[in-house]
C-alpha positions in Angstrom: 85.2 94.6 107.7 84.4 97.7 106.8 85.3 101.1 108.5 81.6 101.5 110.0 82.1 98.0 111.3 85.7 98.9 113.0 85.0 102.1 114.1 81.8 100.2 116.0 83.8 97.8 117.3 86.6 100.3 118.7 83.6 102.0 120.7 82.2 98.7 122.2 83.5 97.9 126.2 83.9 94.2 125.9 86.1 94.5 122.7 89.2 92.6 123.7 92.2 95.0 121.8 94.8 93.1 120.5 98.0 94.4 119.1 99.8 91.9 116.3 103.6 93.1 115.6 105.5 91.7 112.7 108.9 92.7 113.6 112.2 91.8 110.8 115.5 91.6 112.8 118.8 90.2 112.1 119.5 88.3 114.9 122.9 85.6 114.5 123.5 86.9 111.2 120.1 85.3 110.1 117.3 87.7 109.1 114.3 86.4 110.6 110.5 88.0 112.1 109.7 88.1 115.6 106.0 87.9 116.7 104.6 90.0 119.4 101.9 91.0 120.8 99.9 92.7 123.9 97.4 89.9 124.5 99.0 86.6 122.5 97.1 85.3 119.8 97.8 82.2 117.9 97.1 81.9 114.1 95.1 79.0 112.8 96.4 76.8 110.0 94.1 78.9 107.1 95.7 81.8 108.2 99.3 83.6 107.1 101.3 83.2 108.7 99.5 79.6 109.6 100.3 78.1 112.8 102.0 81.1 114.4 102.1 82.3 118.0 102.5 86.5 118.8 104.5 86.5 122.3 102.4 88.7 124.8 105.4 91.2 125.7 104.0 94.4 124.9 103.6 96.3 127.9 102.0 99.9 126.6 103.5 102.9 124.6 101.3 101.9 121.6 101.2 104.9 120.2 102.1 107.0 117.3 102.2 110.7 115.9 101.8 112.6 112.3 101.7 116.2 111.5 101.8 118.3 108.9 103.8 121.8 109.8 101.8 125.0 109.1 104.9 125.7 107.0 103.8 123.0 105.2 106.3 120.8 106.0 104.8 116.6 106.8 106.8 115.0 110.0 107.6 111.7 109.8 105.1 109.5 112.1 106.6 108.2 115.2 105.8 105.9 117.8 107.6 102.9 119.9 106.2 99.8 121.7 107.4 98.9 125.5 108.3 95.4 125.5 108.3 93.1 129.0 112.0 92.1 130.0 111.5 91.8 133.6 113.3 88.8 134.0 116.1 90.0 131.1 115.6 86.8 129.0 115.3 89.7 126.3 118.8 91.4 127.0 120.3 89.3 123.9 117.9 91.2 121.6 119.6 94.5 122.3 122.7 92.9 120.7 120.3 91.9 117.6 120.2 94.8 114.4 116.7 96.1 114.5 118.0 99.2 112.4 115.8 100.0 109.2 114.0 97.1 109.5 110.6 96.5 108.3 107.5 96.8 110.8 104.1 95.6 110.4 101.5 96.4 113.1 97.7 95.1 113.1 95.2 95.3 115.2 91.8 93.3 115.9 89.9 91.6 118.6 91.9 88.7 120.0 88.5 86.7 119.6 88.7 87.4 115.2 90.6 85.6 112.6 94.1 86.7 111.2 92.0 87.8 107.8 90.0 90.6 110.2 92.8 92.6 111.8 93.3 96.0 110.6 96.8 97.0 109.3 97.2 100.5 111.2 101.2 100.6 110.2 103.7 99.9 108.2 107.2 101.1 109.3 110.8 101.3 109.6 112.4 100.4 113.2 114.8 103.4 114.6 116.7 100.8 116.8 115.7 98.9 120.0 116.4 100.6 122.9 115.9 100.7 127.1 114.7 102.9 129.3 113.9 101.1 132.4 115.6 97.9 133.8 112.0 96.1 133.2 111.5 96.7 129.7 112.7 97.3 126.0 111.7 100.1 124.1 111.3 99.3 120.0 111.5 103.0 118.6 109.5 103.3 115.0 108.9 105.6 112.6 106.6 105.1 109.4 107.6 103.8 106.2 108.3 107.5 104.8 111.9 106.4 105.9 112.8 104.0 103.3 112.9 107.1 101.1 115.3 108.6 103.5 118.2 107.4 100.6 120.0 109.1 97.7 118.3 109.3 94.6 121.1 107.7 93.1 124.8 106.4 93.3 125.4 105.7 89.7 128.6 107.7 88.5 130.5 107.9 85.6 133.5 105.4 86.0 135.2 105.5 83.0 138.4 106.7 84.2 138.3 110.4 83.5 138.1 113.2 85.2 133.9 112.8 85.3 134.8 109.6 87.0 133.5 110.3 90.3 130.3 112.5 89.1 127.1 111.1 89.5 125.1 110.8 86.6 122.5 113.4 86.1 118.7 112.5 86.8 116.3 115.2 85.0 112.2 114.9 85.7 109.9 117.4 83.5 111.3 120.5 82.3 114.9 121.9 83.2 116.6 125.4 82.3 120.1 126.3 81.7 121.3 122.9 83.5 125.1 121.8 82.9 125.4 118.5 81.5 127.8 116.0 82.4 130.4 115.3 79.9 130.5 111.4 79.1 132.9 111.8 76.6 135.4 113.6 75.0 136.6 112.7 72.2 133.5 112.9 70.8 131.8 115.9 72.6 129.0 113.6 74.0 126.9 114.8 77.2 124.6 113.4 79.3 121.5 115.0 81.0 119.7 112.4 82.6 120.2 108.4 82.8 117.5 107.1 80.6 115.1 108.3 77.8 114.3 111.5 78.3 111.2 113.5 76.2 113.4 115.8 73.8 116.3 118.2 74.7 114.9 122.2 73.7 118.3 123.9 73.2 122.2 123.5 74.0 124.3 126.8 74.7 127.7 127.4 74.5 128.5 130.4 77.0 124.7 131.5 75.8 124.6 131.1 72.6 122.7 127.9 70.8 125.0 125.7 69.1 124.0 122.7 67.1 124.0 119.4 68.2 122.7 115.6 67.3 120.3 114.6 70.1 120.0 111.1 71.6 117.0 110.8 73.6 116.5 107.2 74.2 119.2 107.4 76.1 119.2 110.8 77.4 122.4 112.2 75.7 123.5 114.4 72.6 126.2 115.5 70.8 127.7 118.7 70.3 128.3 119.3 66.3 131.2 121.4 66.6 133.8 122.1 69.4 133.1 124.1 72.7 134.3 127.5 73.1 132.8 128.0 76.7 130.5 126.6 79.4 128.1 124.1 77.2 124.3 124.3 78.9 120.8 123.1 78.1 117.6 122.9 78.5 115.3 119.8 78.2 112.6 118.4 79.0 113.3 114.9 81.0 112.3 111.6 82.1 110.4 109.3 79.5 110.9 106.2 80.9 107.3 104.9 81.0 106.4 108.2 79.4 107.0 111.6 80.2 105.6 113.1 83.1 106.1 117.1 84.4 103.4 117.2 87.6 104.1 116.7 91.2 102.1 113.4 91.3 103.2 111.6 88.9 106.5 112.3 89.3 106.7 111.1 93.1 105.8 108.0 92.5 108.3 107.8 89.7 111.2 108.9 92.3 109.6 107.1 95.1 109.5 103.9 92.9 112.3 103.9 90.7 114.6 105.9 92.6 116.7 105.2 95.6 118.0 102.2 96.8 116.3 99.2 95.2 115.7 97.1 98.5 113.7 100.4 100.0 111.7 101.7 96.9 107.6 102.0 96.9 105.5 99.8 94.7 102.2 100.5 93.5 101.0 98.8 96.3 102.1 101.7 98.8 100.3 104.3 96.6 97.3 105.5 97.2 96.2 105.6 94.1 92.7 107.8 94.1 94.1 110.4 96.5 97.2 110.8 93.8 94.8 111.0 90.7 92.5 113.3 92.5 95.7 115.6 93.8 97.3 115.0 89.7 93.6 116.2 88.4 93.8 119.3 90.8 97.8 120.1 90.2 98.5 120.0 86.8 101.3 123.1 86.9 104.0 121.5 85.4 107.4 121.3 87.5 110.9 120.2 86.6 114.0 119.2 88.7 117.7 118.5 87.9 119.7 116.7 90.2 123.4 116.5 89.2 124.4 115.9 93.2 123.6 113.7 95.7 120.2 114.2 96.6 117.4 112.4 99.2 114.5 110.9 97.3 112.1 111.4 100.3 113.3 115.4 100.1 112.6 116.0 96.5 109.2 114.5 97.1 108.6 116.9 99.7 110.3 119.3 97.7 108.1 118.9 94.8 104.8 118.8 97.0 106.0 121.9 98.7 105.7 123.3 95.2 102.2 123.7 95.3 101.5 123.8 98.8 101.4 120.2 99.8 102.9 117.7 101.9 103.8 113.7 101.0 102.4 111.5 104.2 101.4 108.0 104.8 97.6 106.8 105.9 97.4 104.0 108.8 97.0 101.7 105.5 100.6 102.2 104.6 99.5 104.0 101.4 101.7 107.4 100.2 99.8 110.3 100.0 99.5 114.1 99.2 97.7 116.5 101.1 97.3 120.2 100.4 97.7 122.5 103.2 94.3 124.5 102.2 91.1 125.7 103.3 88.3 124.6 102.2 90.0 121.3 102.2 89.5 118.0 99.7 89.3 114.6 102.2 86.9 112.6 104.3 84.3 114.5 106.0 84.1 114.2 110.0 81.7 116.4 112.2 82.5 116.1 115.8 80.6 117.9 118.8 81.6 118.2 122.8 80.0 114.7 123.0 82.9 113.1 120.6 85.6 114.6 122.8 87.1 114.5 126.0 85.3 116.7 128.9 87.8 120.2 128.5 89.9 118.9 126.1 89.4 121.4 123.4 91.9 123.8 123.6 93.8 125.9 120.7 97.5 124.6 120.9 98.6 126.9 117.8 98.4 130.5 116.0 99.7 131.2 113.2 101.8 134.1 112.3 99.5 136.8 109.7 101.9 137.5 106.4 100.9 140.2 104.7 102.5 139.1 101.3 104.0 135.9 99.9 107.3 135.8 97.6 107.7 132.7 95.8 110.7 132.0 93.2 110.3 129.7 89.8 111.7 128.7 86.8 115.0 127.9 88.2 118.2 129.0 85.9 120.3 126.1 87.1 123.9 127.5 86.0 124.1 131.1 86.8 126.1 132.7 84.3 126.8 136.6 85.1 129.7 136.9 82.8 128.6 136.3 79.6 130.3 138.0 76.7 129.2 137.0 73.9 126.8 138.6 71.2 123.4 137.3 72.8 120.3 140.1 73.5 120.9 142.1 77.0 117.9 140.1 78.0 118.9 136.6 78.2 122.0 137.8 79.5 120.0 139.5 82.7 118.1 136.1 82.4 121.0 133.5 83.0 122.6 135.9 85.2 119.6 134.9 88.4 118.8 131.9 89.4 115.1 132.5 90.0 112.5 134.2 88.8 110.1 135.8 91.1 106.4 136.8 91.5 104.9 138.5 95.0 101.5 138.3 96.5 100.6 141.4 98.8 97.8 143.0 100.5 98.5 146.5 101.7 95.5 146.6 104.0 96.3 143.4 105.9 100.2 145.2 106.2 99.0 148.6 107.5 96.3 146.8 110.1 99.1 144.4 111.3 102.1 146.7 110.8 103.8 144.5 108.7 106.4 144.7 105.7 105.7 143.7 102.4 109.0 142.4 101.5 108.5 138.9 102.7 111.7 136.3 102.3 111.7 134.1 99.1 110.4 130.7 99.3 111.8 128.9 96.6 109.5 126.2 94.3 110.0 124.0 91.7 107.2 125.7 89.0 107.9 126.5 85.7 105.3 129.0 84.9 104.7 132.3 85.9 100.9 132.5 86.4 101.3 129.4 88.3 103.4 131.0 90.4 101.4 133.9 90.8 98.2 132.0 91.4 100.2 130.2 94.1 101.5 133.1 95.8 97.7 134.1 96.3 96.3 131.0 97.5 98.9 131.3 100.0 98.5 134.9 100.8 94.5 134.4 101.2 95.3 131.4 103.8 97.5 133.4 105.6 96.8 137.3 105.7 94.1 136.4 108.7 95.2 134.8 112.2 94.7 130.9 111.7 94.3 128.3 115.2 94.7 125.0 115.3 92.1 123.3 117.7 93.3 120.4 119.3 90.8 117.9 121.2 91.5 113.9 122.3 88.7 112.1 121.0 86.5 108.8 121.6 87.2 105.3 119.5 85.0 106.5 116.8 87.3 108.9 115.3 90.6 106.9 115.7 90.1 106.2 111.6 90.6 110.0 111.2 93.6 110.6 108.7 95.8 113.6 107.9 94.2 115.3 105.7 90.7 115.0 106.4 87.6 117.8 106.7 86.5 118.1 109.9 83.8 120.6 111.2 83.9 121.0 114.9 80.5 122.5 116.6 81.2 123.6 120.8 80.6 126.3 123.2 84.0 127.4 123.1 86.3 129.3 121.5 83.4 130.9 118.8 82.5 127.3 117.3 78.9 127.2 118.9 77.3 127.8 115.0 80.7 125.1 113.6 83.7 125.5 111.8 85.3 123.5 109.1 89.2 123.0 108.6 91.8 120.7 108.1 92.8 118.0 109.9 97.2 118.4 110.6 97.9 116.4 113.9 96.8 112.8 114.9 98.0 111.5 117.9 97.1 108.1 118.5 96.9 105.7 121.5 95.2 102.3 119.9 95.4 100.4 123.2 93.4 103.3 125.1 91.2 104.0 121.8 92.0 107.7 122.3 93.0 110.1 119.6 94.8 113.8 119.8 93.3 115.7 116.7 94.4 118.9 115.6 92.2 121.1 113.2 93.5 124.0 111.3 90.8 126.8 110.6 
């Protein structure tokens, strides 16, 4: 069915909206699925699962949320279902573990096959929970969450002193980072788990020493003994090939990374809107993680980088979305007759900056001591742990009184006309008040995803010749077939 077909059908009075939940729960120390649903449908024999009836016990509260933050900060998508306990033959469930397990939600015509329902989410479960004495509450949030674990948990354990550090991860290009010693006896370090693409220089307290490199299995040897703090730079992950863009490099965290039972496959990738975002963000980033560190934060960390935001379409599929105008997505034009009688309203402003400081090029072992013999400028170099560049536009300061000393906003580029170019991009978005215009719209646009372009044309608020801007709020009620959009332009 294709999304003309759906979108058609949502709009149509006799469709009969049916709500298939695929719930896991451990329930008597078995894991098992329960079925659920707001109408009850049966599956036919063809279908999978064959032969399987959905109880009808959802009551209402179908409904679910994403944003992106005009900080550019994505929110985790939440929503919960109401399930019918009126009698309490559903009280045991409340004693079952629903906790971080896997949802699946369709939804269809109770009159279609299995094979025509449209997945619309697949999540986590927060817990069950009640609010009433007639009903249980299952509280969800998209599957973002099974990245909510640490990158890693592999230490050293050999006994020494290292024993308890974790051992070092390293993804595109890394400055000044301290290894982890692996062993001492014969001066062996470690600066990422697996093959790594070459290691540029080792220092000792600054200086470059000589060493015997090991790169298929990230490691190298000094050739002499240390005197002070050993560093080095190096340019990381090769497993698969080496990679040193935001793209690629979420989905190599979110697939290889993190607890095994939660990672992505391919299969949650969305594979065109990650090529497209890799072809238009090439900057080359790098990250070191040496502590214990969230996979679902560096990804965000990483998209953050370049003004982006990780999310997750209806379909399941992870995906990155700049926080830009003009913006790159599917193309919506809505007018007063797609909306809601006096439902457009402007439910955000956004603060004017009159410049934008953004650091890069991270020195990850600040080193503001050093005595030995090297140039006064590496020495001023290891000594900060950032490098900075500034965007600034004295007009926009002395219309809006503002100061031109803006806080730092940290990234994870390497380059400094990367950095710069950034800092623009986000100075032009911002130096000029920005709204967000928020309408609840008919069935047609409940396919609408964060992300998208959408040009709204109305009598209000100056949009009687249209306006185009980005889609960051979707609010969305799949029972009613009403959606909450919210446009940035």
């Amino acid at each position: 069915m294709t999304d003309q077909d759906f979108s058609a059908w949502l709009s149509d009075p006799a469709a009969m909206r049916c709500m298939l939940v695929e719930a896991q729960v451990l329930t008597g120390g078995v894991e098992t699925t329960r079925y659920l649903s707001n109408l009850g449908y049966t599956t036919g024999p063809a279908d999978t699962p064959a032969n399987t009836a959905y109880l009808p016990v959802i009551n209402s509260g179908v409904k679910f949320s994403e944003s992106i933050d005009l900080t550019g900060a994505a929110s985790i998508s939440f929503g919960d279902f109401e399930i019918a306990n009126d009698d309490g033959s559903r009280d045991a469930w409340l004693t079952d573990v629903w906790v971080n397990r896997r949802i699946r939600v369709y939804f269809g015509d109770v009159r279609w096959p299995r094979t025509d329902f449209r997945p619309i989410l697949d999540g986590v479960i927060q817990d069950i929970g009640i609010t009433k004495r007639e009903s249980l509450q299952l509280q969800l949030t998209d599957k973002l969450q099974r990245l909510n674990t640490s990158v890693t948990d592999a230490t050293l354990d050999d006994g020494s002193q290292n024993a308890d550090r974790l051992l070092p991860v390293t993804f595109g290009e890394v400055h000044n980072v301290e290894p982890l010693l692996v062993d001492s006896s014969t001066l062996k370090y470690r600066v990422h788990q697996t093959a790594i693409e070459r290691v540029i220089e080792v220092r000792d307290s600054g200086v470059p020493v000589s060493i015997t490199p090991s790169v298929a299995d990230g490691t190298f040897v000094l050739n002499q003994s240390p005197v002070g703090q050993i560093t080095a730079s190096v340019q990381g992950d090769n497993s698969g090939g080496y990679v040193n863009s935001v793209a690629p490099m979420i989905q190599r965290l979110a697939t290889q990374y993190g607890t095994a039972a939660q990672r992505f496959t391919a299969a949650d990738m969305d594979a065109a809107n990650l090529a497209a975002f890799d072809a238009a963000h090439p900057q080359p980033v790098g990250l070191y993680l040496a502590d214990k560190t969230n996979v679902l934060q560096c990804c965000q960390d990483l998209a953050a980088s370049v003004g982006a935001s990780v999310v997750v379409s209806t379909a399941g599929l992870l995906r990155l979305v700049e926080l830009d105008l003009p913006a790159n997505g599917a193309q919506w034009s809505v007018t007063a007759s797609d909306m809601e009688q006096r439902s457009l309203t402007i439910s955000q402003r956004s603060t004017v900056q009159a410049a934008v400081k953004l650091g890069f090029c991270q020195n990850y072992t600040v080193q503001n001591q050093l005595q030995t013999g090297i140039p006064t400028s590496s020495k001023d170099l290891f000594a900060q742990q950032w490098i900075t560049v500034t965007a600034s536009d004295d007009q926009v300061a002395a219309t809006y009184s503002l100061n031109v000393e803006p806080d730092e906003v940290d990234t994870n580029l390497l380059v400094m006309a990367d950095a710069q170019a950034e800092a623009q991009r986000r100075l032009n978005l911002w130096k000029v008040p920005r709204h967000v215009y928020q309408f609840t719209g008919y069935a047609w646009l409940m396919l609408v995803e964060l992300g998208d372009i959408m040009t709204i044309t109305h009598d209000r608020f100056e949009l009687s010749e249209g306006k185009t801007g980005l889609v960051v709020s979707v609010d969305r009620d799949w029972l009613s077939a009403r959606v909450t959009i919210g446009v940035l332009i």
